[in-house]
PDB file of N, CA, C and O in Angstrom, chain B, residues numbered from 101:
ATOM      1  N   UNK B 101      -6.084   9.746 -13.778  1.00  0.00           N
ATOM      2  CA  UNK B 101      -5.401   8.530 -13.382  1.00  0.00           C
ATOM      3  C   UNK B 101      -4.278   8.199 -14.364  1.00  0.00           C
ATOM      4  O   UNK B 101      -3.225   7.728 -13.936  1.00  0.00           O
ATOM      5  N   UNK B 102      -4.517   8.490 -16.018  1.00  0.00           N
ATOM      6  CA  UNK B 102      -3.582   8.129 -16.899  1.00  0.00           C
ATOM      7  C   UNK B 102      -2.375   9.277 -16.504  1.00  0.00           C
ATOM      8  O   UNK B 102      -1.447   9.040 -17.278  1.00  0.00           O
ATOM      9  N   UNK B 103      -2.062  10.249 -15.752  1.00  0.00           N
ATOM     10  CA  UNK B 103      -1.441  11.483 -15.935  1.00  0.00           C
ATOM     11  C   UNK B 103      -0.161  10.817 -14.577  1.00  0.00           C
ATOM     12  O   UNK B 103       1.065  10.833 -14.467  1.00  0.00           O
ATOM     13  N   UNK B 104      -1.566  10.182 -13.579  1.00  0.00           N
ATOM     14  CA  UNK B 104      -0.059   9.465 -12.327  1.00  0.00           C
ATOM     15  C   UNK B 104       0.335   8.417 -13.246  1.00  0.00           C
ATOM     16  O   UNK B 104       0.992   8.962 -14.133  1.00  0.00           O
ATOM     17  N   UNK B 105       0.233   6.972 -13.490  1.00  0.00           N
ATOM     18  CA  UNK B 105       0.449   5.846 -14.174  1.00  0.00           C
ATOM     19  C   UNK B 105       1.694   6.929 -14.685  1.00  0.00           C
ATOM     20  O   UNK B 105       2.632   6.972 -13.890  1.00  0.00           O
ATOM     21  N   UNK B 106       1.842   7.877 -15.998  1.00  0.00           N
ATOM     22  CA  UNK B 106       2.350   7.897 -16.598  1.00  0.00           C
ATOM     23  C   UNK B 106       3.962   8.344 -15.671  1.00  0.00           C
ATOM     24  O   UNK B 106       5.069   7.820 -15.795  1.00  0.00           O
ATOM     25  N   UNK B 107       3.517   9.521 -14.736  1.00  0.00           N
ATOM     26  CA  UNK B 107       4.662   9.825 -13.718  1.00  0.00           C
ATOM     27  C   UNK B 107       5.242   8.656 -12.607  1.00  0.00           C
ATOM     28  O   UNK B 107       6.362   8.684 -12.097  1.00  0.00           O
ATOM     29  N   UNK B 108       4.515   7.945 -12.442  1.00  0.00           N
ATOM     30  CA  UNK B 108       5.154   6.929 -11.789  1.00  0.00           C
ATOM     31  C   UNK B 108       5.980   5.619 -12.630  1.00  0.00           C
ATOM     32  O   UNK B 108       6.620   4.701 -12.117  1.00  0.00           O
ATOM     33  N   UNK B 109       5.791   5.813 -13.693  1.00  0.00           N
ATOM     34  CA  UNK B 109       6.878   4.757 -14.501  1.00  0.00           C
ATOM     35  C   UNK B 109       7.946   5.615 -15.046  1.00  0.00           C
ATOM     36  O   UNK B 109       8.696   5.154 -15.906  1.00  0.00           O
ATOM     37  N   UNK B 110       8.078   6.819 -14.621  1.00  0.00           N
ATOM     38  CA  UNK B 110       9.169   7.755 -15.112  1.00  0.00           C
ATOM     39  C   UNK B 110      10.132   7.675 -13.373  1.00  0.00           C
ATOM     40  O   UNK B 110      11.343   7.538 -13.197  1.00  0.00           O
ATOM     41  N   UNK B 111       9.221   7.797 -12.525  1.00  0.00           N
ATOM     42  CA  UNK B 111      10.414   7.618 -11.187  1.00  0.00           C
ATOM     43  C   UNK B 111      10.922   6.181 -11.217  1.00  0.00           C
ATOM     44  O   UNK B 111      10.497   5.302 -11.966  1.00  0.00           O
ATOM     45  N   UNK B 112      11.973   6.044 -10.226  1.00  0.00           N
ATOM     46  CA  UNK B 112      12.339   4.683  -9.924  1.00  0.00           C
ATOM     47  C   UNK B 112      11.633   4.408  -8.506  1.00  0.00           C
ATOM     48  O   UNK B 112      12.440   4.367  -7.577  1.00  0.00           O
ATOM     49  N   UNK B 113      10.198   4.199  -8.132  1.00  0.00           N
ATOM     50  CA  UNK B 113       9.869   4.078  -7.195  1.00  0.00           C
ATOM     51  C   UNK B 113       9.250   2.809  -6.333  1.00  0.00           C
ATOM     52  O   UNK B 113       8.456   2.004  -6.819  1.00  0.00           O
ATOM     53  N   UNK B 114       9.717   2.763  -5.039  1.00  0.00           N
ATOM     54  CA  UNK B 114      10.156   1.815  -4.422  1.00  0.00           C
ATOM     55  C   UNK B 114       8.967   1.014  -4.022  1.00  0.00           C
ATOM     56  O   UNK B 114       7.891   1.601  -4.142  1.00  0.00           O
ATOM     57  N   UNK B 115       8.943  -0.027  -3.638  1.00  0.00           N
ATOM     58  CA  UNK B 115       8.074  -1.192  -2.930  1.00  0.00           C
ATOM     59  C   UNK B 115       6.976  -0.209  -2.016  1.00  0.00           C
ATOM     60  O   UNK B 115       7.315   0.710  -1.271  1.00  0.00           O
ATOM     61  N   UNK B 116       5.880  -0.569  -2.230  1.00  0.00           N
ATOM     62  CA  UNK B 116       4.408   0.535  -1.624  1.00  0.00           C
ATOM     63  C   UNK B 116       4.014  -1.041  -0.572  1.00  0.00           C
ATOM     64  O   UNK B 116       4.005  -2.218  -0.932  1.00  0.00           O
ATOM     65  N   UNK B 117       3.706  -0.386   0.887  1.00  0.00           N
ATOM     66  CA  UNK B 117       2.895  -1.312   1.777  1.00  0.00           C
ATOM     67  C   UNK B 117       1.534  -0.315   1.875  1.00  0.00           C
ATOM     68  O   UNK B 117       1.776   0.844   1.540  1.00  0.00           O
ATOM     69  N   UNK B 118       0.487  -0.518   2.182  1.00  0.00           N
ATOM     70  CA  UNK B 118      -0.682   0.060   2.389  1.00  0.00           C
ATOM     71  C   UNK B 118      -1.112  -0.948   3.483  1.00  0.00           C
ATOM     72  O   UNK B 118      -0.961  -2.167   3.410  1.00  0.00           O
ATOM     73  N   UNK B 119      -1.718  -0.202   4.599  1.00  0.00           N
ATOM     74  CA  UNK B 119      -2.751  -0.915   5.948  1.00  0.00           C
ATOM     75  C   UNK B 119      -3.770   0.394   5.957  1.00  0.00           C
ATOM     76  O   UNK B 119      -3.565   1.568   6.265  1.00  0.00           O
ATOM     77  N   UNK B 120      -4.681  -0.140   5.596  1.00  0.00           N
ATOM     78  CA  UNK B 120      -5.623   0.692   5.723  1.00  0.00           C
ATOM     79  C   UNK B 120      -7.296  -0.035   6.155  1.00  0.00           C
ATOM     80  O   UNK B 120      -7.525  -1.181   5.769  1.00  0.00           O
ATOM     81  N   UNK B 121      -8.221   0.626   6.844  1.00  0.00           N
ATOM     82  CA  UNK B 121      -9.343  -0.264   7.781  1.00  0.00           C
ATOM     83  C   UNK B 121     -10.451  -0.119   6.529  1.00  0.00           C
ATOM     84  O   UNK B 121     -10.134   0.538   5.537  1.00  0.00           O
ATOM     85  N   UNK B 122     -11.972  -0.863   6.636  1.00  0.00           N
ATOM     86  CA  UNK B 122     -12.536  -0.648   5.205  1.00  0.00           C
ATOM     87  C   UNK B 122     -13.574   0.616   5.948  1.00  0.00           C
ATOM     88  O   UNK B 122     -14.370   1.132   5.165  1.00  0.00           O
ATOM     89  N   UNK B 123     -13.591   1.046   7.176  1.00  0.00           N
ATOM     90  CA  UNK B 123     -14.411   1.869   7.509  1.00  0.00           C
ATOM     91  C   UNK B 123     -13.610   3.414   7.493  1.00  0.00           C
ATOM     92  O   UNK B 123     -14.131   4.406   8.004  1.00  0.00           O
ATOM     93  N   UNK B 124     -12.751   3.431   7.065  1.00  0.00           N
ATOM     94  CA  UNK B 124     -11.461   4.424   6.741  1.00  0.00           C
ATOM     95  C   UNK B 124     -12.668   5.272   5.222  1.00  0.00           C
ATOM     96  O   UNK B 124     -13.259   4.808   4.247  1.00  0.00           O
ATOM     97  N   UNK B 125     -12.542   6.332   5.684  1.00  0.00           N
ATOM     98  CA  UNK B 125     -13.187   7.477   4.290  1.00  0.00           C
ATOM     99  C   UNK B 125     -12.427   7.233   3.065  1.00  0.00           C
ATOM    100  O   UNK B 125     -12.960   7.348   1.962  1.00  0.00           O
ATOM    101  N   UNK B 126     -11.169   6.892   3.218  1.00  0.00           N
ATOM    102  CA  UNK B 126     -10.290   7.321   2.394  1.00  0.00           C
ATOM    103  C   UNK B 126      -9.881   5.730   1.108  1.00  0.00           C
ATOM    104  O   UNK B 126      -9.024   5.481   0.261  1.00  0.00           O
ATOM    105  N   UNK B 127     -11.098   5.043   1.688  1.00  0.00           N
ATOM    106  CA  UNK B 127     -10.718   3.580   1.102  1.00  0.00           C
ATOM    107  C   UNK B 127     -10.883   3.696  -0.711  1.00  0.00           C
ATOM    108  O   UNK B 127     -10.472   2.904  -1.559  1.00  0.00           O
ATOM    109  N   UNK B 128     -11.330   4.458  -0.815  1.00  0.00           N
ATOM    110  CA  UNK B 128     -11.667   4.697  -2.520  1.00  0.00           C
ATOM    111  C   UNK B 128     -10.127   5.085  -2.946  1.00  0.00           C
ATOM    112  O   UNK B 128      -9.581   4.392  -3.805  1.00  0.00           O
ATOM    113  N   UNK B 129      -9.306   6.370  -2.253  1.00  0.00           N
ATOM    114  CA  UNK B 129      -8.309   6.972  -2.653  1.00  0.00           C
ATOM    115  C   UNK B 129      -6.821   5.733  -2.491  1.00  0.00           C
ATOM    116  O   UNK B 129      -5.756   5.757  -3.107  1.00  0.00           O
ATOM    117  N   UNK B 130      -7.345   4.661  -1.338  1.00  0.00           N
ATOM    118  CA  UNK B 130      -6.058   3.796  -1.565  1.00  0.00           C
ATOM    119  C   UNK B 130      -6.417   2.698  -2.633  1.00  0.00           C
ATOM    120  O   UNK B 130      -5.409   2.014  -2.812  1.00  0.00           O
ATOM    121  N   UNK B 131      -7.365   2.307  -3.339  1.00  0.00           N
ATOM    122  CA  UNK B 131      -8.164   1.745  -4.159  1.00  0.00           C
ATOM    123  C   UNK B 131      -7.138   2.075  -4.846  1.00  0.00           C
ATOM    124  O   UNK B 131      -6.016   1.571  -4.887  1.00  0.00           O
ATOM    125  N   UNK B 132      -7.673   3.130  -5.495  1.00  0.00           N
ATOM    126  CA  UNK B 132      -6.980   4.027  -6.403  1.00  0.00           C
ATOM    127  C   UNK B 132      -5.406   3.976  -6.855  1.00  0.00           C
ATOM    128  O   UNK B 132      -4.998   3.950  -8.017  1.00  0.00           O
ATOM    129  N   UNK B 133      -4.817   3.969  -5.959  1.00  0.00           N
ATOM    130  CA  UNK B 133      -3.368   4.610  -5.703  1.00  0.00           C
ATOM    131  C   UNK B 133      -2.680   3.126  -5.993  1.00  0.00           C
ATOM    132  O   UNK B 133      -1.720   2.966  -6.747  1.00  0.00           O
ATOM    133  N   UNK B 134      -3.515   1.811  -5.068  1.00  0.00           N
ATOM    134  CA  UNK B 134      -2.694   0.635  -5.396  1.00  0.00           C
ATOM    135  C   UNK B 134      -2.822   0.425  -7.015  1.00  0.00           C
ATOM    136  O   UNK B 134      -1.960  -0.120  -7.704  1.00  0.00           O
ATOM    137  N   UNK B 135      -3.950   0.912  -7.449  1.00  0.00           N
ATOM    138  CA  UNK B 135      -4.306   0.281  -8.836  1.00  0.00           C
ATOM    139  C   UNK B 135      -3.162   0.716  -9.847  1.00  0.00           C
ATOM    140  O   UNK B 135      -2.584   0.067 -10.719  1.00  0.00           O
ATOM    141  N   UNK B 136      -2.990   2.457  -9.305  1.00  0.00           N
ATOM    142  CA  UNK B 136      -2.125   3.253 -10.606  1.00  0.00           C
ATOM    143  C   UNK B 136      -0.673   2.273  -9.940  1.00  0.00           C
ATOM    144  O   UNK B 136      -0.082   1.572 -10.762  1.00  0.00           O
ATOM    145  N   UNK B 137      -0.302   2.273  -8.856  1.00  0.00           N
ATOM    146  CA  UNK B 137       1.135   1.658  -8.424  1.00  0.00           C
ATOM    147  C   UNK B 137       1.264   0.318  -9.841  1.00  0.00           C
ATOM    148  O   UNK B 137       2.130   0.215 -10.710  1.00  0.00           O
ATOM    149  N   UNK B 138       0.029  -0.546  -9.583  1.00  0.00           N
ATOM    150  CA  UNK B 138       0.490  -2.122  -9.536  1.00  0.00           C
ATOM    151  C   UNK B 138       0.768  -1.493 -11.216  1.00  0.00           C
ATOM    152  O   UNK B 138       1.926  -1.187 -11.501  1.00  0.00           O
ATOM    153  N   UNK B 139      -0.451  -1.307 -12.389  1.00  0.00           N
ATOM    154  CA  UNK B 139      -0.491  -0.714 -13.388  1.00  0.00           C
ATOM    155  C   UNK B 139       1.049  -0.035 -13.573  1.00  0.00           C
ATOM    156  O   UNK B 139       1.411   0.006 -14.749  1.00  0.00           O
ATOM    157  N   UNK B 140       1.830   0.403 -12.767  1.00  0.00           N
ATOM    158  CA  UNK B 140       3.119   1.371 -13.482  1.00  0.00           C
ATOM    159  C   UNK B 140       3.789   0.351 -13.161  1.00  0.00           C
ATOM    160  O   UNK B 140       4.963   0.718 -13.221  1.00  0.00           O
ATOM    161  N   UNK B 141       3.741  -1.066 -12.754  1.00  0.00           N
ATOM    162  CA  UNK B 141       4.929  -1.868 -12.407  1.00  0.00           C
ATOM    163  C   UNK B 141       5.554  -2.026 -11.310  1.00  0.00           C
ATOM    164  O   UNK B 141       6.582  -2.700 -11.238  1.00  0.00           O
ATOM    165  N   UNK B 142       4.815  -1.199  -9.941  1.00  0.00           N
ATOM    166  CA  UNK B 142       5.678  -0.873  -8.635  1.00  0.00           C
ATOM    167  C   UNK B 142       5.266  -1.958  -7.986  1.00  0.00           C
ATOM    168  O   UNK B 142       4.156  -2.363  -8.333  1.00  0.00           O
ATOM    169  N   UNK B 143       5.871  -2.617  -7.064  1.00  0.00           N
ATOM    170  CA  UNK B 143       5.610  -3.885  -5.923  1.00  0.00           C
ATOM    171  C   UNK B 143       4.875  -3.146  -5.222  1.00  0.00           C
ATOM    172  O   UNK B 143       5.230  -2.008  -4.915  1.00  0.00           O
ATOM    173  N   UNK B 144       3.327  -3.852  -4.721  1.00  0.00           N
ATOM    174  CA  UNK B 144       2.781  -3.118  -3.927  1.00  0.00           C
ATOM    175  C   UNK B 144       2.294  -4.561  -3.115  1.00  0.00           C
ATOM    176  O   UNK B 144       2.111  -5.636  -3.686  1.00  0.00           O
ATOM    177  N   UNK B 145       2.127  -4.304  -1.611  1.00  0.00           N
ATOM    178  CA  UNK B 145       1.556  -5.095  -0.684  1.00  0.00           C
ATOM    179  C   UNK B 145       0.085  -4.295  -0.095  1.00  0.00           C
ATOM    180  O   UNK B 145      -0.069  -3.081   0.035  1.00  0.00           O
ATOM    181  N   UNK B 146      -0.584  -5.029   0.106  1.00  0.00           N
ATOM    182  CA  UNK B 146      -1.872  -3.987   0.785  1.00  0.00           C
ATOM    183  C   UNK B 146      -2.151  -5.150   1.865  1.00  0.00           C
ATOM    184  O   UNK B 146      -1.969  -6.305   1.480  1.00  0.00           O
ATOM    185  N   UNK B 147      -2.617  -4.913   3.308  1.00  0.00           N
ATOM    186  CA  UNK B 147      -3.633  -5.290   4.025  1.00  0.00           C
ATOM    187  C   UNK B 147      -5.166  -4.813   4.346  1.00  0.00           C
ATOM    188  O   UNK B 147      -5.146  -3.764   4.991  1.00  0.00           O
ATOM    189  N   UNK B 148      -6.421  -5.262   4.092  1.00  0.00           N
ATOM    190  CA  UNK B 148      -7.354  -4.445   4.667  1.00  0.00           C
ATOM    191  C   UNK B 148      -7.639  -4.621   5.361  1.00  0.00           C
ATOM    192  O   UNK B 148      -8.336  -5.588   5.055  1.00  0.00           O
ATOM    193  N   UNK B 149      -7.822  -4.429   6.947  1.00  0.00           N
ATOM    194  CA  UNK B 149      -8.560  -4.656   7.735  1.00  0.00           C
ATOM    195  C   UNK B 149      -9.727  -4.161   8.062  1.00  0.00           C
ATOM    196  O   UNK B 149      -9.993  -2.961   8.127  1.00  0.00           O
ATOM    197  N   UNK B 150     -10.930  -5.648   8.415  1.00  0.00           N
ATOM    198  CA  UNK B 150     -11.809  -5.528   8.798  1.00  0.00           C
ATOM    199  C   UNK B 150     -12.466  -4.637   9.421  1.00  0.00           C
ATOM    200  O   UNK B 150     -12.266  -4.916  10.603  1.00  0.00           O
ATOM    201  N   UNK B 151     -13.084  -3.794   9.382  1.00  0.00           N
ATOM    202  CA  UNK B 151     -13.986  -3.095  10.477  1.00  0.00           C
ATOM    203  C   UNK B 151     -13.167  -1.722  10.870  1.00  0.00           C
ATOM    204  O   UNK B 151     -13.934  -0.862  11.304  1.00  0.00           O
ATOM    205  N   UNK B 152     -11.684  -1.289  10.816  1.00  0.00           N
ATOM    206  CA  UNK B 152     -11.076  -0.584  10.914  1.00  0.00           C
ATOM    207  C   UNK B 152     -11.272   0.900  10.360  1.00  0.00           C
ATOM    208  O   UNK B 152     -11.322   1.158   9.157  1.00  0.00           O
ATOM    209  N   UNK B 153     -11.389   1.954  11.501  1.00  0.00           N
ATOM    210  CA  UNK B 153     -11.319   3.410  11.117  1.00  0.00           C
ATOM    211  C   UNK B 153      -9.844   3.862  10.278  1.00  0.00           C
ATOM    212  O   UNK B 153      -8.945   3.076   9.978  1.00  0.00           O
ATOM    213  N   UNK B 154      -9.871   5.327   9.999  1.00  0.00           N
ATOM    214  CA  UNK B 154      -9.130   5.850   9.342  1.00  0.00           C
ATOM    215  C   UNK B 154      -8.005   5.935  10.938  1.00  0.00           C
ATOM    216  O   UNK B 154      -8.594   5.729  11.999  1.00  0.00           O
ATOM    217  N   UNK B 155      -6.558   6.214  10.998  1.00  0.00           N
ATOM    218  CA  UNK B 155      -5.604   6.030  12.164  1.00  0.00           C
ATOM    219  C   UNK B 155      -5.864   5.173  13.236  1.00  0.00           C
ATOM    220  O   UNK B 155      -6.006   5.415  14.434  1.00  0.00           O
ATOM    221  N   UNK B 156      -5.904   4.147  12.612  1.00  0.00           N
ATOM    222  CA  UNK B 156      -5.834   2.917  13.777  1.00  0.00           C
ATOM    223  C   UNK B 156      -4.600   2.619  14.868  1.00  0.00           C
ATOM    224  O   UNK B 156      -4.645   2.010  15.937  1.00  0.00           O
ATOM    225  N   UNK B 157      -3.289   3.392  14.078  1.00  0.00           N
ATOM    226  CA  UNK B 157      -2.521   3.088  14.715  1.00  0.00           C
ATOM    227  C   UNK B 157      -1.784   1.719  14.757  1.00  0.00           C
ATOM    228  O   UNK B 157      -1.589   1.008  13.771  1.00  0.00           O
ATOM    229  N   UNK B 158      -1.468   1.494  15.812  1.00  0.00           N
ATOM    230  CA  UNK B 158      -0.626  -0.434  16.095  1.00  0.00           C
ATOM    231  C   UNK B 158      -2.083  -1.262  16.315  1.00  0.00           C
ATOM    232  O   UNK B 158      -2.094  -2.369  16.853  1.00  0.00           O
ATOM    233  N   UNK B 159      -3.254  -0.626  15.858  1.00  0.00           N
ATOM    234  CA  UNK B 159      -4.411  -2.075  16.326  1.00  0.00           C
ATOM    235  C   UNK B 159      -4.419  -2.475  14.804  1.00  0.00           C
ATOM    236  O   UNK B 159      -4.159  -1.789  13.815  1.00  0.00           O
ATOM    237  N   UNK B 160      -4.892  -4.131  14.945  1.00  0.00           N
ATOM    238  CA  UNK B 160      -5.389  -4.747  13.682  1.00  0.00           C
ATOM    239  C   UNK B 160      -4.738  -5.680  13.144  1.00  0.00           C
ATOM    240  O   UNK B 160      -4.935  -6.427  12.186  1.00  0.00           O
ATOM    241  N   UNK B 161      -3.434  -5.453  14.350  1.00  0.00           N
ATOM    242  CA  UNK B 161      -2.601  -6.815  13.858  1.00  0.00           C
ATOM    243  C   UNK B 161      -1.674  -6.801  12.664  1.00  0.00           C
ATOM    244  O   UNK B 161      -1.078  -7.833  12.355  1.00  0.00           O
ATOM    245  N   UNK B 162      -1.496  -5.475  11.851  1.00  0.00           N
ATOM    246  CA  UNK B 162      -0.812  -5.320  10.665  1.00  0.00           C
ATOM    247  C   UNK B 162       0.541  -5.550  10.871  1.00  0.00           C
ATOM    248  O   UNK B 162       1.103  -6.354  10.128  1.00  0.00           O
ATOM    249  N   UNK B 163       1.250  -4.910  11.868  1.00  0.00           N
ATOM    250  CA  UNK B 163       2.577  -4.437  12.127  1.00  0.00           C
ATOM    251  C   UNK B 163       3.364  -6.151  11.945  1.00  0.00           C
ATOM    252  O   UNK B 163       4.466  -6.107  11.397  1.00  0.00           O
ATOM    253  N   UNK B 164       3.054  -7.041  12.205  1.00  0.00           N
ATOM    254  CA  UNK B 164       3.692  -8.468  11.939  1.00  0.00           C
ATOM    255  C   UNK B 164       4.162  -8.130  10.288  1.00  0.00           C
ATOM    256  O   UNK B 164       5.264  -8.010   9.753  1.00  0.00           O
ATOM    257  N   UNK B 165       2.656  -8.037   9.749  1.00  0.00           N
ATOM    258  CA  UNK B 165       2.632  -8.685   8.298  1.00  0.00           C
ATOM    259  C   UNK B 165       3.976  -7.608   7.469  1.00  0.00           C
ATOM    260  O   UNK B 165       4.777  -7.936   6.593  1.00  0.00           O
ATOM    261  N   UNK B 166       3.833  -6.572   8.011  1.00  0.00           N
ATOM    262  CA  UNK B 166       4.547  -5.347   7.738  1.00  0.00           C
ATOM    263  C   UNK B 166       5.738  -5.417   7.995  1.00  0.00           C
ATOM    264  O   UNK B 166       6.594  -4.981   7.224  1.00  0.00           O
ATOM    265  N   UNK B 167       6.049  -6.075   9.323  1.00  0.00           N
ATOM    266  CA  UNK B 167       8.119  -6.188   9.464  1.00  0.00           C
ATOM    267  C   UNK B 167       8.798  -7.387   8.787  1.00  0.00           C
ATOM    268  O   UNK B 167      10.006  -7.562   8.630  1.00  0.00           O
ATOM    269  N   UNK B 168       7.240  -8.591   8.226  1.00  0.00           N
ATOM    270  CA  UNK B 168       7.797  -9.847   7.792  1.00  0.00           C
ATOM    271  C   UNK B 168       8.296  -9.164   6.049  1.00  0.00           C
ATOM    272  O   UNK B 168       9.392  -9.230   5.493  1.00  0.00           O
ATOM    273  N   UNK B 169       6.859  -8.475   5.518  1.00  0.00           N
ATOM    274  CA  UNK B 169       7.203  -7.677   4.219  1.00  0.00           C
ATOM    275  C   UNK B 169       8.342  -6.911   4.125  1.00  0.00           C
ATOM    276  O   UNK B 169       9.018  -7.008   3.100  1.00  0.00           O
ATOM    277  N   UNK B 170       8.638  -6.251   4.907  1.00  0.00           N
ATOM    278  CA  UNK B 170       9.334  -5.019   5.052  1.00  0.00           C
ATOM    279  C   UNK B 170      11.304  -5.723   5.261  1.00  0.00           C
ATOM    280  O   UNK B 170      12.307  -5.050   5.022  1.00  0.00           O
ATOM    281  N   UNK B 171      11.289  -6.861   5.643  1.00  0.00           N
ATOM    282  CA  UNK B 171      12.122  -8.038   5.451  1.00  0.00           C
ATOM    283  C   UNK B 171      12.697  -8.667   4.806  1.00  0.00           C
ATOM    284  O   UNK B 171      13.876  -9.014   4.869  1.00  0.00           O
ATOM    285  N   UNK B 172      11.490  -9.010   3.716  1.00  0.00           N
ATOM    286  CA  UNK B 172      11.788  -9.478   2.864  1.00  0.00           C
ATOM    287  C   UNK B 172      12.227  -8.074   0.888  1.00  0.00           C
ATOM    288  O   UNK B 172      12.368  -8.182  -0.330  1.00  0.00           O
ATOM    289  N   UNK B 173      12.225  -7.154   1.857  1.00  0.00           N
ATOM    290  CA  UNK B 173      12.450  -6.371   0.410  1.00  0.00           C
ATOM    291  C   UNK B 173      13.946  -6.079   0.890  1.00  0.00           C
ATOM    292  O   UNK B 173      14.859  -5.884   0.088  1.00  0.00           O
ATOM    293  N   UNK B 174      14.095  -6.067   2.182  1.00  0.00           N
ATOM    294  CA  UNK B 174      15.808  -5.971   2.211  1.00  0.00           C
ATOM    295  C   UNK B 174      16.522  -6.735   1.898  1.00  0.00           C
ATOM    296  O   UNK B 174      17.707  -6.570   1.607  1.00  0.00           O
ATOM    297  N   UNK B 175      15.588  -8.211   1.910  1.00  0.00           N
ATOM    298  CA  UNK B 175      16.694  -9.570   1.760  1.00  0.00           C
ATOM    299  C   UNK B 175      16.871  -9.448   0.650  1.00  0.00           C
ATOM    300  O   UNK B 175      17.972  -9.726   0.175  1.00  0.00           O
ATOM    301  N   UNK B 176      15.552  -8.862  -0.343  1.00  0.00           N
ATOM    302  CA  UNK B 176      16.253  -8.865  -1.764  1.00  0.00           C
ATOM    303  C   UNK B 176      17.124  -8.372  -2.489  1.00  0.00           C
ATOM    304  O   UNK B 176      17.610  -8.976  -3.446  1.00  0.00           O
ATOM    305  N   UNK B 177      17.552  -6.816  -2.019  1.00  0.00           N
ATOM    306  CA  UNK B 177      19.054  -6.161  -1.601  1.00  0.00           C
ATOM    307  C   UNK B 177      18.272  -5.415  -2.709  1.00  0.00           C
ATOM    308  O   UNK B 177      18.749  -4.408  -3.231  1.00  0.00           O
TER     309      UNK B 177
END
């Protein structure tokens, strides 16, 4: 984990959204990934949804929270 942290404060890398369901396998690895992001300084947004498998697709209601976020990082130029 100290080996990403360290490569990700060497890129200039951009604003992270994560939607991911808590019945998703993979919920440990986005755990993970937001922790090293927030830790190197990167803007990160996460939603979890409830009850949600791994490729949910457009269910769960994310896609709002996501074009309002996704909005507001352009307004910031």
């Amino acid at each position: 984990m100290e080996s990403i942290r360290k490569i990700l404060q060497l890129w200039d890398f951009p604003p992270t959204y994560f939607a991911y369901g808590t019945r998703d396998p993979f919920v440990g690895e986005f755990e993970e990934c937001i922790q090293a992001l927030e830790e190197a300084g990167v803007s990160v947004e996460s939603h979890v949804l409830e009850g949600m498998p791994h490729g949910f697709g457009a269910e769960g209601g994310w896609i709002e929270g996501y074009d309002q976020w996704l909005g507001s990082i352009f307004a910031e130029g």
